[in-house]
C-alpha positions in Angstrom: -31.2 23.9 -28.0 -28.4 21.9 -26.4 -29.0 18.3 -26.1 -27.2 15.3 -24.9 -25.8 12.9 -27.9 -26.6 8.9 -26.9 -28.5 10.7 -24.3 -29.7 6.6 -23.2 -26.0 5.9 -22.0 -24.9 6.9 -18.5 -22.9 3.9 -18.1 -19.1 4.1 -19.2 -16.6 0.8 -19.5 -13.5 2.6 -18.0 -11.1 3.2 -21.4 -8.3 5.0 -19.4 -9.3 8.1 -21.0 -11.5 11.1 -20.2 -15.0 10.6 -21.2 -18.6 12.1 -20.6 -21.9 12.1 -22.1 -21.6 13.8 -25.6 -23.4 17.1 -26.1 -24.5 19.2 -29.6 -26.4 22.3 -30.1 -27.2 24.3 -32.8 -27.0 27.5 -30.8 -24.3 30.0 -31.3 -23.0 33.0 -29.6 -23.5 32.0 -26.1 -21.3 30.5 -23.9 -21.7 27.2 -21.9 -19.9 26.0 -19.0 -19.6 22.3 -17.7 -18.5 21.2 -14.4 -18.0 17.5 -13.5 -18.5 16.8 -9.9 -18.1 12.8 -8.4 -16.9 10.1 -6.7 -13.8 11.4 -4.0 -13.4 15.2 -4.3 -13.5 15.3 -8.2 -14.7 18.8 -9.4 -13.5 20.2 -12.7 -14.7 21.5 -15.9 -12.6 18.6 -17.4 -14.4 15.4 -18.0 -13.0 12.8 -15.6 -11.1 9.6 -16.4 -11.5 7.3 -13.4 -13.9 4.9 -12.3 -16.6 6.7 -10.2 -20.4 8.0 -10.0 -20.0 11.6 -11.8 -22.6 14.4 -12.4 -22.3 16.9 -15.2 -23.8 20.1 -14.8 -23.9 22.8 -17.9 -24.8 26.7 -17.8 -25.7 28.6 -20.5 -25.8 32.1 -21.1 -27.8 32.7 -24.3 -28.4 28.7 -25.3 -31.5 27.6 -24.0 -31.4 23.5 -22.6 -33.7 20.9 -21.9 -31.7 20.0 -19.1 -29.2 21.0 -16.2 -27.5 18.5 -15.0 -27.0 14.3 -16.1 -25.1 11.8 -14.0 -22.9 9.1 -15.5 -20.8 6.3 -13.9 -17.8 5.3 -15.7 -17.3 1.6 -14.5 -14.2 -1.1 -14.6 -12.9 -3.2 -16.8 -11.6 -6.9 -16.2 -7.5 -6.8 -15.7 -6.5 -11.0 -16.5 -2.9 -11.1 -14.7 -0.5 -13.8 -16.8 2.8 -15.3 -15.2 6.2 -16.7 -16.7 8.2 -19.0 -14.4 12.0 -19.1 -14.5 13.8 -22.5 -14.7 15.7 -23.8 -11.7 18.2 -25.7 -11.0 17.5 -28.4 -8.4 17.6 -27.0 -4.8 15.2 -29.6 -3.5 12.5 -27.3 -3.2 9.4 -25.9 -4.5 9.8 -22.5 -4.5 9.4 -20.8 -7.8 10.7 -17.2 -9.4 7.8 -15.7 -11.6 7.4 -12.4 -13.5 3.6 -11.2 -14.0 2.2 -9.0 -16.6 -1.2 -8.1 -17.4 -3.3 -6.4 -20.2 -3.5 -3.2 -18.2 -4.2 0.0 -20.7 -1.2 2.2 -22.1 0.3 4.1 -19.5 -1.7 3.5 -16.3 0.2 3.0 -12.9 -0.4 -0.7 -11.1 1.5 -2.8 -9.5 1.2 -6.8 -9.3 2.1 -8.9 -6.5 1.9 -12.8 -5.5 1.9 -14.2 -2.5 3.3 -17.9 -3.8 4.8 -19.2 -6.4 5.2 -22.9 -6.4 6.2 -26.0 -8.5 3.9 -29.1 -8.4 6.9 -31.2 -6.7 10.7 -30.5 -6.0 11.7 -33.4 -8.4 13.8 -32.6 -11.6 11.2 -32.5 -14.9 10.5 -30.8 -18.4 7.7 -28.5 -18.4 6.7 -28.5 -14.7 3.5 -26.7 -13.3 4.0 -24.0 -11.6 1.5 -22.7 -9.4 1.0 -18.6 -8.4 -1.5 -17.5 -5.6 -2.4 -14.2 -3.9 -2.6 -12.4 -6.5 -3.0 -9.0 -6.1 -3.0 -5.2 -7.8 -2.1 -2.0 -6.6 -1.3 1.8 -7.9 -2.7 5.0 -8.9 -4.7 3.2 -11.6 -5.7 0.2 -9.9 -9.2 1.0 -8.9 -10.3 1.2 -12.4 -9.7 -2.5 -13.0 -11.6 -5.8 -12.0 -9.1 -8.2 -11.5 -10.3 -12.0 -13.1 -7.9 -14.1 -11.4 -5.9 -14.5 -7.9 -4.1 -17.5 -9.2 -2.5 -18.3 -12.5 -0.4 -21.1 -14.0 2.6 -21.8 -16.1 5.4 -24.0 -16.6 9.3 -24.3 -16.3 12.0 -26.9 -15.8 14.0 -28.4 -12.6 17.0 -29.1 -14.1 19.5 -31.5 -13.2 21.8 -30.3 -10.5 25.8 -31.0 -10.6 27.5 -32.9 -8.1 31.1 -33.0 -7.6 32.3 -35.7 -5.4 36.1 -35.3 -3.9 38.0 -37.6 -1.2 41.2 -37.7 0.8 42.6 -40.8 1.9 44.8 -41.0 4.9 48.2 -42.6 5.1 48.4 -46.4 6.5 50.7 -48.9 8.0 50.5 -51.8 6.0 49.3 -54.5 8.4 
C-alpha cells in the first residue's frame, strides 16, 4: 500500500529546491503517476519549488492507496538585507554610496534596492553612521522570501577634503 512518509507535515520552509510530501510503498509492478497542481498555473508531475498552496494527486494502476490526493504549502523564509557604505570625501553633504547583499539561497534571482542612503551629518568623521531606508526586493525568486528589515546601518568615513588656494595681484602705482 502506498503511503505518505512524515505524513503530519504539509507545511514546507521554502529551501530553493523542489520538495513534496515523501511517499513509500511496498508495491511493485504497477505504475504510479503524480501531478502537482497550485498556486498560479503550476501543474506538473515535477514537485514544485516556489512558495505557494500545492496539491499532489497520485494514480495507481495496480498499487492500491489509502489516499488520492494531499495538499502542502511550501512557505517563506526570512531574507536579512546587510549594507557597506563607501567613504567620501567631503562634498558637504549627506548623501551616501552603499552596496547591499543578503543571505538569499545559491542561485536565486533578486534584486535589492534602497530608497536612501544617508550619513548622520555632512561633517568630516571616522566611522560615521550611515543610515539606508526603503528597502526593497525584487526578481524571479523574490516571492519566496520574507524580508526582516527596510532599513539597515553601517559606517564609513568623511574625509578631509583638499583645498588649494591661488591669487593674482594686480600691478600698482606706488602712491
Amino acid at each position: 500500500m502506498l503511503s505518505f512518509q512524515g505524513w503530519g507535515q504539509t507545511v514546507y520552509p521554502y529551501n530553493g529546491t523542489s520538495q513534496a510530501p515523501g511517499y513509500s510503498t511496498p508495491c511493485f509492478g504497477g505504475t504510479l503517476s503524480f501531478q502537482f497542481t497550485g498556486t498560479g498555473s503550476y501543474n506538473s508531475p515535477f514537485p514544485p519549488k516556489n512558495v505557494g498552496d500545492y496539491t499532489l494527486t497520485v494514480g495507481s494502476t495496480a498499487c492500491p492507496t489509502d489516499f488520492t490526493s494531499v495538499n502542502f504549502s511550501i512557505i517563506p523564509i526570512t531574507l536579512t538585507v546587510s549594507s557597506t557604505a563607501s567613504n567620501k570625501v567631503y562634498d558637504g553633504n549627506t548623501t551616501a554610496v552603499v552596496s547591499l547583499t543578503s543571505d538569499k539561497l545559491g542561485s536565486d534571482v533578486i534584486t535589492i534596492t534602497n530608497t536612501t542612503a544617508t550619513f548622520a551629518d555632512k561633517n568630516v568623521g571616522v566611522g560615521k553612521v550611515v543610515t539606508v531606508s526603503g528597502i526593497a526586493i525584487t526578481g524571479t525568486d523574490a516571492g519566496n522570501y520574507s524580508l526582516t528589515n527596510v532599513t539597515a546601518t553601517t559606517n564609513a568615513d568623511i574625509t578631509v577634503k583638499s583645498l588649494t588656494v591661488s591669487s593674482t595681484a594686480s600691478n600698482k602705482v606706488y602712491d
